[in-house]
C-alpha positions in Angstrom: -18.2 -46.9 -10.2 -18.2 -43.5 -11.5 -20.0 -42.7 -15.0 -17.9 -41.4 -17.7 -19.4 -38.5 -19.7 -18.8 -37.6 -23.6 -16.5 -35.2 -24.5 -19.1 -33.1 -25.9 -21.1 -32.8 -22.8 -18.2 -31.9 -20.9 -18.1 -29.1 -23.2 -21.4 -28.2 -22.6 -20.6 -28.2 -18.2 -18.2 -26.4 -19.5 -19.4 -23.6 -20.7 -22.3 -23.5 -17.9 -19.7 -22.7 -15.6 -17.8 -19.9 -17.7 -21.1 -18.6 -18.8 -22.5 -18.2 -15.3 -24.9 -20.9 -14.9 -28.4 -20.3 -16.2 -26.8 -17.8 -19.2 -25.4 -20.9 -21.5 -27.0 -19.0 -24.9 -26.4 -16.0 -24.8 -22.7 -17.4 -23.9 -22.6 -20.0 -27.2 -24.3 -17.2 -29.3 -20.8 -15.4 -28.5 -18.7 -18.0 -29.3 -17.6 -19.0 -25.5 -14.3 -19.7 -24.1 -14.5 -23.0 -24.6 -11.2 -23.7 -26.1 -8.4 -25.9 -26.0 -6.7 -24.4 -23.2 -9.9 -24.8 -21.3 -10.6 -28.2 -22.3 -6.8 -29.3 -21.1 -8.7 -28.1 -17.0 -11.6 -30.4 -17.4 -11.7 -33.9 -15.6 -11.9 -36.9 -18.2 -14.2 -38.5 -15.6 -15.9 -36.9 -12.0 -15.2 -37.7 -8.3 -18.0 -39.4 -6.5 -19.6 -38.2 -4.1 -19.0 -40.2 -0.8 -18.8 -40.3 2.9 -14.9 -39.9 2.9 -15.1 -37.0 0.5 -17.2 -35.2 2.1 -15.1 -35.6 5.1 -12.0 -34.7 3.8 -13.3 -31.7 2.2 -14.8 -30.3 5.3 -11.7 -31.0 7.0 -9.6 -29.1 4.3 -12.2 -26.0 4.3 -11.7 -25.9 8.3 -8.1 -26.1 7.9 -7.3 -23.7 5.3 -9.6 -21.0 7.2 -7.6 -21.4 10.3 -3.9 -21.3 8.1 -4.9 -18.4 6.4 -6.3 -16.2 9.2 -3.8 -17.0 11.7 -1.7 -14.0 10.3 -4.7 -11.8 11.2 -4.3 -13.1 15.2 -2.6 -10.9 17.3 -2.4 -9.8 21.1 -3.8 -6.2 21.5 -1.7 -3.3 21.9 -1.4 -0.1 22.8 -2.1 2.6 20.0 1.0 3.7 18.2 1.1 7.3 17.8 1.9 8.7 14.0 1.6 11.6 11.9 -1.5 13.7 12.0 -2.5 12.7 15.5 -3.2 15.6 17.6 -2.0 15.6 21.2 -3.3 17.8 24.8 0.0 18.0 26.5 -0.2 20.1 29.8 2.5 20.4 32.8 1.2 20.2 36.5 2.4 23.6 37.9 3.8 25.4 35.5 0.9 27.0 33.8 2.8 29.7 32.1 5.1 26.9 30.0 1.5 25.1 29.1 -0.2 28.4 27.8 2.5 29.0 26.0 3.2 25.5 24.6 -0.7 25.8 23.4 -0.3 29.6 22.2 2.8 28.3 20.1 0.5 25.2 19.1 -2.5 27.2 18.3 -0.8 29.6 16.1 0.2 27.2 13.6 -2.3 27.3 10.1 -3.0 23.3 10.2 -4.4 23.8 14.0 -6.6 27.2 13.0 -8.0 25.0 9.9 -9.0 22.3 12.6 -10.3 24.4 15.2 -8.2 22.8 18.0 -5.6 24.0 20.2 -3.0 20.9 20.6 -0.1 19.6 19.4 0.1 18.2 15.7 2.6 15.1 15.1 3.8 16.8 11.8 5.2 15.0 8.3 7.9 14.3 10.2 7.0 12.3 12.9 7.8 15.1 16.1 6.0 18.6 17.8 7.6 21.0 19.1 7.3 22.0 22.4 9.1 24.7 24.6 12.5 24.3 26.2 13.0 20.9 24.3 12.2 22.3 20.7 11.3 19.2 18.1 10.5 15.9 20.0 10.3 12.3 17.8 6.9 10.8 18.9 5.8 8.8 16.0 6.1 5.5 16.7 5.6 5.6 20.5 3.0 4.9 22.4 1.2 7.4 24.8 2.8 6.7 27.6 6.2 6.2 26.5 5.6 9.8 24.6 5.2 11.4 28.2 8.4 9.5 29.6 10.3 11.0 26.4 8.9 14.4 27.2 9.2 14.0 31.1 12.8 13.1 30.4 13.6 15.9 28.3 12.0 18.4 30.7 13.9 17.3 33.2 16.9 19.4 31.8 15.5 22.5 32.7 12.3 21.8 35.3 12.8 19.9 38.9 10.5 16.7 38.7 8.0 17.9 35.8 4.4 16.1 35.9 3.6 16.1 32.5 0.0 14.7 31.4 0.0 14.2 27.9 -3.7 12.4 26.0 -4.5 11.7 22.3 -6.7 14.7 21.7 -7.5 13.2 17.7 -6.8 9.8 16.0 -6.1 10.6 12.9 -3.0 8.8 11.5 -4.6 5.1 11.4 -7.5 4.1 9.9 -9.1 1.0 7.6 -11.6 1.3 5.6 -15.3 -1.0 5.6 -17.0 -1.7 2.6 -20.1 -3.6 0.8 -22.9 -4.9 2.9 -22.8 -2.6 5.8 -25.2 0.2 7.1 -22.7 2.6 7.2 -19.4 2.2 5.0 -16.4 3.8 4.8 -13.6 5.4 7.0 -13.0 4.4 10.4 -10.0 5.7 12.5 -8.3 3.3 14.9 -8.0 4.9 18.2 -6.8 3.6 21.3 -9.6 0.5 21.5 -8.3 -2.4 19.7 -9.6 -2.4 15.9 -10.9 -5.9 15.7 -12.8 -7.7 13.1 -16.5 -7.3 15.6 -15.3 -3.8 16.0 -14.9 -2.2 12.8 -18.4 -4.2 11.6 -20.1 -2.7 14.3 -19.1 0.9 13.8 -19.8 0.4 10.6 -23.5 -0.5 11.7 -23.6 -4.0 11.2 -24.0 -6.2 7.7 -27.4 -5.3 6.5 -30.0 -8.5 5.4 -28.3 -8.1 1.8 -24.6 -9.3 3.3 -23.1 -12.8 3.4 -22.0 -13.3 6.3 -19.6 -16.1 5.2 -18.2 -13.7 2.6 -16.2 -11.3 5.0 -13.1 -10.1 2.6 -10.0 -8.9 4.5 -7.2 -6.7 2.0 -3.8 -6.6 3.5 -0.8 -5.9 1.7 -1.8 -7.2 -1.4 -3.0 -10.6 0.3 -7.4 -11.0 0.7 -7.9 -13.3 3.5 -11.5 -15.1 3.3 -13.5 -14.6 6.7 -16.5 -17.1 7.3 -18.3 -15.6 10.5 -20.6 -18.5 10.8 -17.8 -21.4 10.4 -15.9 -19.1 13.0 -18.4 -19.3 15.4 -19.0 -23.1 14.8 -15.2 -23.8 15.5 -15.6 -22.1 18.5 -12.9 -19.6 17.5 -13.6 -15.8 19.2 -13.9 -13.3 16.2 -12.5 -10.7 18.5 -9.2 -12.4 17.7 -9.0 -10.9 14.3 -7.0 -7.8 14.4 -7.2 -5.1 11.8 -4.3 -2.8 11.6 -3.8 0.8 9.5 -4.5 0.4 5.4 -6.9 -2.5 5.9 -9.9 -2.8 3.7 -12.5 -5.0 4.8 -15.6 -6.1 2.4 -19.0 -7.5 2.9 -20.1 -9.4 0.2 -23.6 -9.6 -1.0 -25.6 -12.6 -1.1 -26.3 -12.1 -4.3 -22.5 -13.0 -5.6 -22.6 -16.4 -3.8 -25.4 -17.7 -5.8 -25.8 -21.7 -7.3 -27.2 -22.6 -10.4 -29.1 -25.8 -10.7 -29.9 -27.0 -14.3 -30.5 -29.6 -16.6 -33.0 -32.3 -15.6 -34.9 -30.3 -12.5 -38.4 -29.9 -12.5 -37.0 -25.8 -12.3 -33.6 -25.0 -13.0 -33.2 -21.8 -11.6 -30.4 -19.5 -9.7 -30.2 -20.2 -5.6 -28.8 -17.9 -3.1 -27.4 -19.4 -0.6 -28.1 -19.4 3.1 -25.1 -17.6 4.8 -22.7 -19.3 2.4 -24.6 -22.3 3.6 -26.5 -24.6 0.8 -26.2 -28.1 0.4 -26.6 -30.1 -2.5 -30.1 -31.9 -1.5 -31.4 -28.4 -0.6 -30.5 -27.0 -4.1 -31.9 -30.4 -6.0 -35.2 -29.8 -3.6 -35.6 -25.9 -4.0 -35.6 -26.3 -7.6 -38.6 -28.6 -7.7 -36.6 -32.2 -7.7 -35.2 -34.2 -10.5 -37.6 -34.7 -13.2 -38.7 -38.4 -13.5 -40.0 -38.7 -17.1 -36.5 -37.1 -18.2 -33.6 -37.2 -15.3 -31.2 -39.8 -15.0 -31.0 -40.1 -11.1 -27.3 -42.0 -11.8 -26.0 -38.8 -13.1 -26.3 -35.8 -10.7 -23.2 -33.7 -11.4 -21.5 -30.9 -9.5 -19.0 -28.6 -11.3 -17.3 -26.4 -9.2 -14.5 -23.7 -10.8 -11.2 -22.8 -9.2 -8.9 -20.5 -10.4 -7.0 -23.1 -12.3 -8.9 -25.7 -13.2 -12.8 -26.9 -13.2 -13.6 -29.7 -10.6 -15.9 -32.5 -11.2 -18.5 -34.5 -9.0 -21.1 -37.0 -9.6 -23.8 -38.9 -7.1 -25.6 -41.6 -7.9 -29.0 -40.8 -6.3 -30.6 -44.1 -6.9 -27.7 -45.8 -4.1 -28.6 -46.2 -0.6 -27.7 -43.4 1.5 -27.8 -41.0 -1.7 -30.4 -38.8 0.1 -27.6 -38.2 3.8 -24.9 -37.7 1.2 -26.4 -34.9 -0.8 -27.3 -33.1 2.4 -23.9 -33.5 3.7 -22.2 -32.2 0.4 -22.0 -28.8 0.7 -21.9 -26.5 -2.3 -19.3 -23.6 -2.7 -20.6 -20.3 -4.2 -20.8 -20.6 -8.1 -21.6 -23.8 -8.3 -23.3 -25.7 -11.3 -25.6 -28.8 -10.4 -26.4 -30.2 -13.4 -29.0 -33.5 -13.7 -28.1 -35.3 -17.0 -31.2 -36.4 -19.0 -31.7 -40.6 -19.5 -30.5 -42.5 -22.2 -34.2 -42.5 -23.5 -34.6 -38.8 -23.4 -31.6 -38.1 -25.4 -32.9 -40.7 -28.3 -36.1 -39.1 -28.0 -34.6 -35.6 -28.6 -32.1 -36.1 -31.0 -34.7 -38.1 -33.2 -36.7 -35.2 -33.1 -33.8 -32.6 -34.0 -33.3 -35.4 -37.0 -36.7 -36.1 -38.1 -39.0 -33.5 -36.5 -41.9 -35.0 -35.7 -41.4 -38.5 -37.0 -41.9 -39.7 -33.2 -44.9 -38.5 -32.8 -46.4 -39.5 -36.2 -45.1 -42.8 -35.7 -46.9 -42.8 -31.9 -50.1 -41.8 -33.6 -50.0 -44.4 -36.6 -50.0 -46.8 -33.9 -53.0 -46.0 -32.6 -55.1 -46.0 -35.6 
């Protein structure tokens, strides 16, 4: 049976949450958020903490990764060409139509500025090229751009050979972010961009990134990667496919902390392990609950969503307490909060009362 909590403690979860854990007074000196409206999102009592819980929540985490990413899973394909791509386009045999299809090229003031002699897809999607004058390529692949341009050569030359290559990639690109050796820019060329790719050129996630906390911007829509849970499904990263305009960040370990207090021996901030920390390892890394004060009945977790503020409880003192706090997993921002004993609150609010009547009558007692 789950333990109900006042009102006024809720409050006080509350504003551990909002306030970012471990920063509860300089929050309350400010007033807080702690409204009505953010009263009307908190629990009247918490969830326990059991064996089906913990399944069904895993299950959901799993499930929701694999719904969301699925848009991201795509078949590679060849590289489309688009504006600003620069192309080497020569015909076998008729050297005299190629120097002058690079002469014409060459002379243009966006090739001088780039030092290249080629053929620039301009704002309009086409080159031109002798004989057939302004050719559409944007949009084409490689090798149906050389059919088009074989085809249209055909008018005027007996069975052209044309050879036409990607001297540049300029026209797609995404952009990496955060936790990585080397952020920034990175043009998709004619290897498939995929999620292992564009990490890679962009060095790698330094010791500072969360490899859980992979960030994926498309069209107004952030798609959560979890690298480690990838790998533990089984599911091949290389699937993830990033296409032009993407922005992909690395968070750092720092923004996926937990915050343990109340009752602990020493509350204190956590990072967790590659978005890995369970709730045993955060109750143990902060020194245990305290046994003249804690109330082992009342381990709470408050967890906040966008919409609302979630609340679980374990008893510790059951059977089994210990397998289901390692098995509970905590999300990043997380509050674990041991409530004091009945005895410990009397103690202290006798003391904010009476200040030091407790301790006077403790020592009367002994005379």
């Amino acid at each position: 049976m789950s333990i109900s909590i006042p009102r006024c403690r809720l409050q006080l979860l509350y504003l551990l949450v909002t306030c970012g854990g471990l920063l509860l007074a300089g929050c309350a000196s400010r007033g807080g958020h702690a409204d009505s409206a953010g009263h009307a999102d908190l629990p009247a009592t918490p969830v326990l903490i059991t064996a089906a819980l913990i399944a069904e929540q895993r299950d959901a985490r799993q499930r929701l990764q694999g719904d969301d990413l699925e848009a991201l899973r795509a078949a590679p394909s060849a590289y489309t060409l688009g504006v600003g791509d620069l192309l080497a386009i020569s015909v076998y045999q008729n050297a005299d139509l190629t120097m002058a299809a690079q002469n014409a090229a060459g002379g243009a003031g966006e090739q001088n500025a780039a030092n290249q002699q080629g053929f620039l897809i301009n704002a309009s999607g086409a080159i031109q090229f002798p004989l057939v004058g302004e050719l559409t390529l944007a949009g084409l692949s490689a090798v149906q751009a050389k059919a088009l341009l074989t085809e249209r050569l055909g008018k005027y030359l007996q069975r052209p050979s044309v050879k036409l290559q990607v001297q540049a990639f300029r026209s797609q690109r995404i952009y990496v972010d955060g936790e990585v050796k080397q952020p920034g820019v990175q043009a998709i060329n004619d290897l498939p961009m995929t999620l292992t790719e564009a990490v890679n050129r962009a060095g790698g996630i330094t010791p500072a990134g969360d490899q859980s906390q992979l960030w994926l911007l498309r069209g107004g829509h952030s798609y959560h990667i979890d690298l480690p849970l990838l790998v533990q499904q089984g599911q091949d990263p290389n699937r993830l496919l990033l296409r032009n305009g993407d922005v992909l960040r690395v968070k750092a370990l720092d923004e996926s902390k937990v915050f343990v207090s109340g009752e602990v021996v020493t509350p204190k901030a956590l990072l967790m392990h590659s978005g890995r920390l369970s709730l045993n390892e955060a109750i143990g890394e902060s020194g245990g609950i305290n046994p003249l004060t804690g109330d082992a009945r009342r381990v709470f977790v408050v967890r906040r969503r966008q919409d609302a503020i979630e609340l679980y409880q374990l008893d510790a003192r059951d059977t089994g307490a210990l397998a289901l706090a390692e098995s509970f997993e905590l999300a990043p921002r997380d509050l674990v909060f041991i409530d004091a004993s009945g005895l410990a609150q009397w103690y202290r609010t006798l003391s904010m009362v009476i200040p030091g009547a407790l301790t006077s009558a403790v020592s009367a007692g002994k005379q």
